[in-house]
mmCIF file of the C-alpha atoms, coordinates in Angstrom:
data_MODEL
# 
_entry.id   MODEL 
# 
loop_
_atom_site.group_PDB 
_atom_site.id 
_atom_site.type_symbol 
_atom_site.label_atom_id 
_atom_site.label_alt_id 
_atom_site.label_comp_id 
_atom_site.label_asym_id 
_atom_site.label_entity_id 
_atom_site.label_seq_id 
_atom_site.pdbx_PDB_ins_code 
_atom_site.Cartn_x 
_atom_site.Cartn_y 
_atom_site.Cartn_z 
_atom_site.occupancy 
_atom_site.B_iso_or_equiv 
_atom_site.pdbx_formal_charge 
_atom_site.auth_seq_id 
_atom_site.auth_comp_id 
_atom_site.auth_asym_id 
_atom_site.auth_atom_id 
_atom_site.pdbx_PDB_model_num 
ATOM 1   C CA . UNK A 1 1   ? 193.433 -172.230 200.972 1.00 0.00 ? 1   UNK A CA 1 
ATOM 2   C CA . UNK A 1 2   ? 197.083 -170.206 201.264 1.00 0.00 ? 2   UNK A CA 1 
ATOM 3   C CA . UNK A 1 3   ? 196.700 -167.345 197.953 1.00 0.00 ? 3   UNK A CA 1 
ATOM 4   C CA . UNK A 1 4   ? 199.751 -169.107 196.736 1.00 0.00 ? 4   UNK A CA 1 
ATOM 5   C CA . UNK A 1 5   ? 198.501 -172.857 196.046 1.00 0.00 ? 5   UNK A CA 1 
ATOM 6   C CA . UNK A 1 6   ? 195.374 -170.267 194.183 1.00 0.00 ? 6   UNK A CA 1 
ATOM 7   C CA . UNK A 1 7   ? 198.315 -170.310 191.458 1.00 0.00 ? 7   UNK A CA 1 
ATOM 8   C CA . UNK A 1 8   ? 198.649 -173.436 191.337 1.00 0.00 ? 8   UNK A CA 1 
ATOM 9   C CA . UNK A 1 9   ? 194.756 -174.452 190.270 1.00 0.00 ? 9   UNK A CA 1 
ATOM 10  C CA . UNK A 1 10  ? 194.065 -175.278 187.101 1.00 0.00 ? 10  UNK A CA 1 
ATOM 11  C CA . UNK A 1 11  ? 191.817 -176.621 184.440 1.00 0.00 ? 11  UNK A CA 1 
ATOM 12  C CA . UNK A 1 12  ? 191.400 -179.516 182.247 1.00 0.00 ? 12  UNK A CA 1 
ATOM 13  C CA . UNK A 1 13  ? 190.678 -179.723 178.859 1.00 0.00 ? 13  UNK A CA 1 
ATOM 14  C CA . UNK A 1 14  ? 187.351 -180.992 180.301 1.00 0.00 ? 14  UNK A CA 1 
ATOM 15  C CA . UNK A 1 15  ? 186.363 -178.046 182.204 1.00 0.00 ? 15  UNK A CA 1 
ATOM 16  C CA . UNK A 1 16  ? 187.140 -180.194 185.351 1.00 0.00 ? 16  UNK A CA 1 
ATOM 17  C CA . UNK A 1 17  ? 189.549 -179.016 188.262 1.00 0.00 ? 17  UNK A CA 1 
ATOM 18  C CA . UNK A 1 18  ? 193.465 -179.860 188.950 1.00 0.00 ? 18  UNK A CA 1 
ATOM 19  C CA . UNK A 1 19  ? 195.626 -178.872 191.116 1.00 0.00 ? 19  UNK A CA 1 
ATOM 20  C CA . UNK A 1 20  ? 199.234 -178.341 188.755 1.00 0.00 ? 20  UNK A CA 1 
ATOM 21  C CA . UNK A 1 21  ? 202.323 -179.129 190.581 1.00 0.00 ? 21  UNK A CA 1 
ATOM 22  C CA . UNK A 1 22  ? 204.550 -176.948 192.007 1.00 0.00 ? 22  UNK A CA 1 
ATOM 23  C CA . UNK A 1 23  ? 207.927 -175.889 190.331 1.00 0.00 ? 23  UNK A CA 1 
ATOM 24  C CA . UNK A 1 24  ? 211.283 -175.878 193.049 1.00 0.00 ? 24  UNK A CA 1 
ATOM 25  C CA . UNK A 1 25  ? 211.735 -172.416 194.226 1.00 0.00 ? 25  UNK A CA 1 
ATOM 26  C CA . UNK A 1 26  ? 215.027 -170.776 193.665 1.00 0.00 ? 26  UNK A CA 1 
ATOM 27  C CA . UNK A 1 27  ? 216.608 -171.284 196.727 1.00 0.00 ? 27  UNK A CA 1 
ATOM 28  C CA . UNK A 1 28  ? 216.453 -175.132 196.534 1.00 0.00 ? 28  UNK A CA 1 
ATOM 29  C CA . UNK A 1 29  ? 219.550 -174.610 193.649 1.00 0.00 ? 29  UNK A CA 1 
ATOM 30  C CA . UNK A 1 30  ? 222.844 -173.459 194.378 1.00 0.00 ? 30  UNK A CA 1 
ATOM 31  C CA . UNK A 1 31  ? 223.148 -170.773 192.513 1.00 0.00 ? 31  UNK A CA 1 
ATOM 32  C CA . UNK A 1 32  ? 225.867 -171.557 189.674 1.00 0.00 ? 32  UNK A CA 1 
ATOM 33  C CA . UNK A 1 33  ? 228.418 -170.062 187.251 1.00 0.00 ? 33  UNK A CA 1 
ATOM 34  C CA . UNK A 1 34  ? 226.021 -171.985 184.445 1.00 0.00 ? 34  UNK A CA 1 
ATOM 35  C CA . UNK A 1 35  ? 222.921 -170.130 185.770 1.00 0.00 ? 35  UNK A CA 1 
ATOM 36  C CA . UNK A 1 36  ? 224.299 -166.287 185.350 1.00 0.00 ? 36  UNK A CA 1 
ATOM 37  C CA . UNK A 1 37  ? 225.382 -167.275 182.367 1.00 0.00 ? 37  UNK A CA 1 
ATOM 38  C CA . UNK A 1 38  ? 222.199 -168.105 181.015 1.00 0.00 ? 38  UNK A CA 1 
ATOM 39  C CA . UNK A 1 39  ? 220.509 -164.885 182.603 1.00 0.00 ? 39  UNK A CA 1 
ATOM 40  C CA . UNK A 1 40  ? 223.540 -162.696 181.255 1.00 0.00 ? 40  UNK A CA 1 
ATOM 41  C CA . UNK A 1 41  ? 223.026 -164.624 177.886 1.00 0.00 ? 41  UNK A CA 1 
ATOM 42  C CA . UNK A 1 42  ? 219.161 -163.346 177.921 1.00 0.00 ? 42  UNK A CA 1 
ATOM 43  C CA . UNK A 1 43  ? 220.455 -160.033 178.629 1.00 0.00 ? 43  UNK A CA 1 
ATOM 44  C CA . UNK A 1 44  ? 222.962 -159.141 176.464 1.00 0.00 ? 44  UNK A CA 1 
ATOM 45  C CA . UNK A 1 45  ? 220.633 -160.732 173.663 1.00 0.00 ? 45  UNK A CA 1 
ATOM 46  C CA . UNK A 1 46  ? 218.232 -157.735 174.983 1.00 0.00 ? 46  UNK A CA 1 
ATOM 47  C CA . UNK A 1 47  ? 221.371 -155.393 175.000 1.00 0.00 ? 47  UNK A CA 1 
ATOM 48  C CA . UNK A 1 48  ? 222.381 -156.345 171.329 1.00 0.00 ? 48  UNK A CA 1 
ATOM 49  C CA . UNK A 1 49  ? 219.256 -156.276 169.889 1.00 0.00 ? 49  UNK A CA 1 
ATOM 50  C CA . UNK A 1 50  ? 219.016 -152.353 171.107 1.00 0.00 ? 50  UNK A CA 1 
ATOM 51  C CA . UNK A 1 51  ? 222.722 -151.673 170.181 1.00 0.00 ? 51  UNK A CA 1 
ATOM 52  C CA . UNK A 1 52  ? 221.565 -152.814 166.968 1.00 0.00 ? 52  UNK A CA 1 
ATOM 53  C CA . UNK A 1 53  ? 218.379 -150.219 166.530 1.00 0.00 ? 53  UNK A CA 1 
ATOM 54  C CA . UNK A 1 54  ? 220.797 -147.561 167.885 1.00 0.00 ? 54  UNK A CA 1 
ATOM 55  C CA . UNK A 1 55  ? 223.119 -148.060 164.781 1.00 0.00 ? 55  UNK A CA 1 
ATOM 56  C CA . UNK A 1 56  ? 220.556 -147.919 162.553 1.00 0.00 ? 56  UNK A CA 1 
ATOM 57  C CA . UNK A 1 57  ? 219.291 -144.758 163.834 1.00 0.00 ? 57  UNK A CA 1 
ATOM 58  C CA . UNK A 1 58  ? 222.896 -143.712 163.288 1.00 0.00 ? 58  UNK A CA 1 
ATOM 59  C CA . UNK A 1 59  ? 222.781 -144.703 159.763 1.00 0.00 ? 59  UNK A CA 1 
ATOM 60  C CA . UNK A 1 60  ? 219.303 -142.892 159.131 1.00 0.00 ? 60  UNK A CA 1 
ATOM 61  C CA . UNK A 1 61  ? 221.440 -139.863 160.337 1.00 0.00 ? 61  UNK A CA 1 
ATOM 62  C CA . UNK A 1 62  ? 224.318 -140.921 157.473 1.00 0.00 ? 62  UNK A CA 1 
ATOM 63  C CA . UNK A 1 63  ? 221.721 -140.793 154.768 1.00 0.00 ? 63  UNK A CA 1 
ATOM 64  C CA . UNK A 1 64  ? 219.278 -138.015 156.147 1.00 0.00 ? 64  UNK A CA 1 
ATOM 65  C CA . UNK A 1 65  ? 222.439 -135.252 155.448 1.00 0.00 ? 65  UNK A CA 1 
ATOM 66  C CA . UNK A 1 66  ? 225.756 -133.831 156.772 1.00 0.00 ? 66  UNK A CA 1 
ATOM 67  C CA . UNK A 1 67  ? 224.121 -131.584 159.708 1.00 0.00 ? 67  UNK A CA 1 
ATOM 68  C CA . UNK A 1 68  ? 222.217 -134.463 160.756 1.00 0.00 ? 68  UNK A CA 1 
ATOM 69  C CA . UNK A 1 69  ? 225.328 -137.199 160.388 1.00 0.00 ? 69  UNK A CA 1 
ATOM 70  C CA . UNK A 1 70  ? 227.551 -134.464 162.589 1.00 0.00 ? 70  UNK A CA 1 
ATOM 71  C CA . UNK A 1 71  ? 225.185 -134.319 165.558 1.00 0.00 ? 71  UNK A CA 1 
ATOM 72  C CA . UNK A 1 72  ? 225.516 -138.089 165.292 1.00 0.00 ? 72  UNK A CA 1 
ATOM 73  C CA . UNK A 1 73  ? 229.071 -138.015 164.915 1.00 0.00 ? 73  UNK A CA 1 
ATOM 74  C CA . UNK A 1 74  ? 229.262 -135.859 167.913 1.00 0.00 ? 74  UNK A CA 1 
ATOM 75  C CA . UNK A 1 75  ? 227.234 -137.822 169.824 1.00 0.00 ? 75  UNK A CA 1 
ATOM 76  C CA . UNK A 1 76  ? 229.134 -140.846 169.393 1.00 0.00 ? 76  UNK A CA 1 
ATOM 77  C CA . UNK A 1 77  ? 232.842 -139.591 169.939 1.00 0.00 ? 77  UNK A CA 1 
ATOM 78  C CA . UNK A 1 78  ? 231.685 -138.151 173.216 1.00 0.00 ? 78  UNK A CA 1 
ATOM 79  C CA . UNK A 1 79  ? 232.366 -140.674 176.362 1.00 0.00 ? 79  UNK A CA 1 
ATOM 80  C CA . UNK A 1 80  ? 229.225 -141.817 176.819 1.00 0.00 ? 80  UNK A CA 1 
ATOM 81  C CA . UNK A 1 81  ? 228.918 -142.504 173.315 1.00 0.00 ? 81  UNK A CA 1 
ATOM 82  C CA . UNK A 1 82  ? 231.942 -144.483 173.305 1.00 0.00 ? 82  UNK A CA 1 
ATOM 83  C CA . UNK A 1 83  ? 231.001 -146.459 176.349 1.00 0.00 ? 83  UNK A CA 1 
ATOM 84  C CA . UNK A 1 84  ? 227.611 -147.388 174.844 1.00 0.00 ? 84  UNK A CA 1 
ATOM 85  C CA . UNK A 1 85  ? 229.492 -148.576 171.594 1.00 0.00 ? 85  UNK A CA 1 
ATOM 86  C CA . UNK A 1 86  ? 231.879 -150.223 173.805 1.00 0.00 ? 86  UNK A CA 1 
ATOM 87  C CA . UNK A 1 87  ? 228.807 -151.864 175.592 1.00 0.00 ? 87  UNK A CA 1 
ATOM 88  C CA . UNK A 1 88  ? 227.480 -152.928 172.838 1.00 0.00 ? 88  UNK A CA 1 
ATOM 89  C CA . UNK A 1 89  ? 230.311 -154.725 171.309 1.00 0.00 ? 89  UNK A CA 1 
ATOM 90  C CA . UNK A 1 90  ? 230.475 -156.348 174.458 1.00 0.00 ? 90  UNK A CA 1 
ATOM 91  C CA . UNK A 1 91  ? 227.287 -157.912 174.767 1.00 0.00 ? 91  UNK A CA 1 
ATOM 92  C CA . UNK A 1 92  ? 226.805 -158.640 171.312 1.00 0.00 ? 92  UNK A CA 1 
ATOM 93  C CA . UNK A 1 93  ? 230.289 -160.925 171.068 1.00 0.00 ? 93  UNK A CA 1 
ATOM 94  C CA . UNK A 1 94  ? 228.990 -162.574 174.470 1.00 0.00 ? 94  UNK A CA 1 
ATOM 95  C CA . UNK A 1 95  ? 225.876 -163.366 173.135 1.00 0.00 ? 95  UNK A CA 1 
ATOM 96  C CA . UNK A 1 96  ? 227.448 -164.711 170.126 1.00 0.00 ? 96  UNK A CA 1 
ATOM 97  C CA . UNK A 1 97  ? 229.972 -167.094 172.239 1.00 0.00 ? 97  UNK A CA 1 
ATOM 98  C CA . UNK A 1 98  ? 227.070 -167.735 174.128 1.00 0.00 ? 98  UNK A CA 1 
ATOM 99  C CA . UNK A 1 99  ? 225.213 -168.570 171.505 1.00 0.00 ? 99  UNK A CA 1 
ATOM 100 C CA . UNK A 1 100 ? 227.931 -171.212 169.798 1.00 0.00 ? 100 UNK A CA 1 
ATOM 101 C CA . UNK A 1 101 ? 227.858 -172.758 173.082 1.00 0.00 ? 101 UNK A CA 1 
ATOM 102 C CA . UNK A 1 102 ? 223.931 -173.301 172.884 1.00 0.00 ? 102 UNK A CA 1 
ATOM 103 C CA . UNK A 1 103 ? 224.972 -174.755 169.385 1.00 0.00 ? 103 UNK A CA 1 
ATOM 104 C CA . UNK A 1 104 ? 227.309 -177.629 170.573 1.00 0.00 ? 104 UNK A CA 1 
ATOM 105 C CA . UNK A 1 105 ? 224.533 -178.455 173.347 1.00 0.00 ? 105 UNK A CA 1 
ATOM 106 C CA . UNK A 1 106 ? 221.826 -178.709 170.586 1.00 0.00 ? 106 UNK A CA 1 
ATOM 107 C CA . UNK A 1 107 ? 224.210 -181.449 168.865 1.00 0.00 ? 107 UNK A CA 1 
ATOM 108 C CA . UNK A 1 108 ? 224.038 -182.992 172.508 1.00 0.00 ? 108 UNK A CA 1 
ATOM 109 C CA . UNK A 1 109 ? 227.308 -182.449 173.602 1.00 0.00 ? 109 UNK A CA 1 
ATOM 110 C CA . UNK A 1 110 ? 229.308 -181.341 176.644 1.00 0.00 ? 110 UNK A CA 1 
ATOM 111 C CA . UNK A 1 111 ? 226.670 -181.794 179.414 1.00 0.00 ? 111 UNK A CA 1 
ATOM 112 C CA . UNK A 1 112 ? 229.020 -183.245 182.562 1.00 0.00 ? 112 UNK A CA 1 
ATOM 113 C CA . UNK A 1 113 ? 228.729 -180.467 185.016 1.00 0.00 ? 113 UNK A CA 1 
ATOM 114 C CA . UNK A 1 114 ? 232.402 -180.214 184.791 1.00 0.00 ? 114 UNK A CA 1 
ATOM 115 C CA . UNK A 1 115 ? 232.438 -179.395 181.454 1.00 0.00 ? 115 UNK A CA 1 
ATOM 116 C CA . UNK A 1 116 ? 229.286 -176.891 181.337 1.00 0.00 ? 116 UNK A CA 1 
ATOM 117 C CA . UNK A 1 117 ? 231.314 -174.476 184.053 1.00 0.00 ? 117 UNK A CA 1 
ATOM 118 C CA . UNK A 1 118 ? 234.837 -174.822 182.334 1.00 0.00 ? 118 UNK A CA 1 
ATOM 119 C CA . UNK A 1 119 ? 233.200 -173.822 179.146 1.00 0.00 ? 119 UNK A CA 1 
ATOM 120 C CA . UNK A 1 120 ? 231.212 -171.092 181.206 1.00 0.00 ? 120 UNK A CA 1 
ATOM 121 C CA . UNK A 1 121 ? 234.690 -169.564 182.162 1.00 0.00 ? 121 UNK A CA 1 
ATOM 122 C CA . UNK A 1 122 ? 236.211 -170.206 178.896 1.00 0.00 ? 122 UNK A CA 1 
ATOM 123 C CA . UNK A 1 123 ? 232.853 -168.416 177.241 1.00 0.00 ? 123 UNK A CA 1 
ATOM 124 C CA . UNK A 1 124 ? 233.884 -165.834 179.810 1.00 0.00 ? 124 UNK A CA 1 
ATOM 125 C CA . UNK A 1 125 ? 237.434 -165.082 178.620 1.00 0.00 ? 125 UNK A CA 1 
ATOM 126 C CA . UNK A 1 126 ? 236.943 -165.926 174.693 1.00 0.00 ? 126 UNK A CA 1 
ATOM 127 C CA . UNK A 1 127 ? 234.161 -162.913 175.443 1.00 0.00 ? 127 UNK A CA 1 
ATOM 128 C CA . UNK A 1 128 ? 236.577 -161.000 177.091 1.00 0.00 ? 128 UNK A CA 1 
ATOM 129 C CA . UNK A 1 129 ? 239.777 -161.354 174.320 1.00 0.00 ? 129 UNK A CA 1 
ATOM 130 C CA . UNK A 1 130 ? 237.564 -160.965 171.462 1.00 0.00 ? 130 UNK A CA 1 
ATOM 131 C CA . UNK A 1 131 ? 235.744 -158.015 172.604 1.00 0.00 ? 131 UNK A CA 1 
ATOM 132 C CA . UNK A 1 132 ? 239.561 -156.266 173.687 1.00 0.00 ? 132 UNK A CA 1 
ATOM 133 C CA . UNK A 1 133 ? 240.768 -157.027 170.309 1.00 0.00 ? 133 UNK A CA 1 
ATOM 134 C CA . UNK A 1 134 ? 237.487 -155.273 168.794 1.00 0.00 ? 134 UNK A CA 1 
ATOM 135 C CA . UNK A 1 135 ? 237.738 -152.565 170.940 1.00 0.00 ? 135 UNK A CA 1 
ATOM 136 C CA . UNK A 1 136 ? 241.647 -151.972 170.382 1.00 0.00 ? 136 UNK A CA 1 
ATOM 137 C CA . UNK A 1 137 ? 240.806 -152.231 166.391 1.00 0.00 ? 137 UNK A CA 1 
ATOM 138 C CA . UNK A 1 138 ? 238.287 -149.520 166.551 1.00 0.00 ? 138 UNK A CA 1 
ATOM 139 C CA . UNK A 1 139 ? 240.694 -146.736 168.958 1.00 0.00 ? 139 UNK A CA 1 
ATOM 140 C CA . UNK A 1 140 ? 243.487 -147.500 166.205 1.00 0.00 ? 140 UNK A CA 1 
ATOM 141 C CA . UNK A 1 141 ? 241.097 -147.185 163.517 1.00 0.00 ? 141 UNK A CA 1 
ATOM 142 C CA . UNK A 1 142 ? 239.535 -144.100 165.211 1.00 0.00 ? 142 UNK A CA 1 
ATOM 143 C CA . UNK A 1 143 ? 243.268 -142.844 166.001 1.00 0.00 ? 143 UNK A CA 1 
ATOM 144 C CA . UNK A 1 144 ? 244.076 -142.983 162.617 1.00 0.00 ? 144 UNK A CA 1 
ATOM 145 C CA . UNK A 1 145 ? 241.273 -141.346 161.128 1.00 0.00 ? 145 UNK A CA 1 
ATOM 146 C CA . UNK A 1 146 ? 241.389 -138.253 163.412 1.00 0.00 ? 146 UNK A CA 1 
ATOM 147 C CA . UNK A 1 147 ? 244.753 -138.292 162.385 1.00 0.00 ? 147 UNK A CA 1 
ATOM 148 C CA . UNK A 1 148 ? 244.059 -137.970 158.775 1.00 0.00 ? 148 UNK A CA 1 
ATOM 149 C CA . UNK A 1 149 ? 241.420 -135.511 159.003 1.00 0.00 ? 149 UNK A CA 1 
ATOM 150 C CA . UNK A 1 150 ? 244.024 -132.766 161.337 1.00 0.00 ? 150 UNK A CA 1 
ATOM 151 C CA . UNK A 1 151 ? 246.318 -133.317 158.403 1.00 0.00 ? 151 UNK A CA 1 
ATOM 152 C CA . UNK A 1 152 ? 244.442 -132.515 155.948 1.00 0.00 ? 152 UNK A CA 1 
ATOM 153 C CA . UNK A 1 153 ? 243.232 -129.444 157.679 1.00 0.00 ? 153 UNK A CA 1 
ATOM 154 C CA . UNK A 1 154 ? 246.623 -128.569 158.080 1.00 0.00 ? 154 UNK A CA 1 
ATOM 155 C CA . UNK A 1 155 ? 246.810 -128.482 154.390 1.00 0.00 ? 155 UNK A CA 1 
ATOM 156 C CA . UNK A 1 156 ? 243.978 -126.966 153.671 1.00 0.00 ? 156 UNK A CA 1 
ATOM 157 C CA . UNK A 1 157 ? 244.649 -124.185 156.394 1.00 0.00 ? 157 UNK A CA 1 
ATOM 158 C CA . UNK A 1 158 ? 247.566 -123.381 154.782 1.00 0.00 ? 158 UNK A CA 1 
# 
């Protein structure tokens, strides 16, 4: 026997022997637009889910005190801070679109193969506008808050 039909032996409720059947490999399928979409949508689940503990942890810094929140602070208004926040926003909006368009298929719509990879590239850009328009909210918001705070040491300083 080849090792890999071994993985393919099973058993019956009965105790007895069966032989399951063998799933396609990958390389039968093309791979498709639909298919990294659902891998990315796994992913970015993953991604979100850790984005999410991260802010927390910031927020334990918020409440444990002023040194603490600072090193956080710093931490996240360096560049890699900024890129993981920027990371995060990402693949938390994807995996929200993503997850709407799991939504309309559970209500058993939109399966024509035509219309699962024009929704994959419209996931795609709806992903990509909302997550620019995030982004652009929180440099302005940033912008303007770093603005604020060298004015009022200006005050103060003087």
């Amino acid at each position: 026997m080849d090792s890999r039909e071994a993985l393919y032996v099973g058993v019956d409720s009965d105790g007895g022997v069966l032989k399951r059947p063998m799933s396609p490999h990958l390389d039968v399928y093309r791979f498709r637009l639909s298919m990294a979409l659902s891998i990315a949508n796994r992913i970015s689940g993953v991604l979100s889910a850790g984005g999410f503990g991260l802010a927390v942890m910031w927020l334990g810094a918020l409440a444990s005190g002023p040194k603490s929140f600072g090193r956080a602070r710093c931490l996240s208004h360096s560049l890699a801070g900024r890129a993981v926040t920027a990371g995060w926003l990402v693949a938390t909006v994807y995996h929200l679109v993503g997850g709407v368009r799991h939504l309309i298929w559970d209500d058993v719509h939109r399966f024509e193969k035509s219309e699962i990879n024009r929704d994959g590239r419209t996931s795609l850009i709806v992903t990509g506008g909302i997550s620019a328009v995030l982004t652009g909210a929180l440099c302005v918001l940033g912008g303007a808050r770093a603005r604020k705070a060298r004015r009022t040491a200006l005050k103060t300083a003087k």
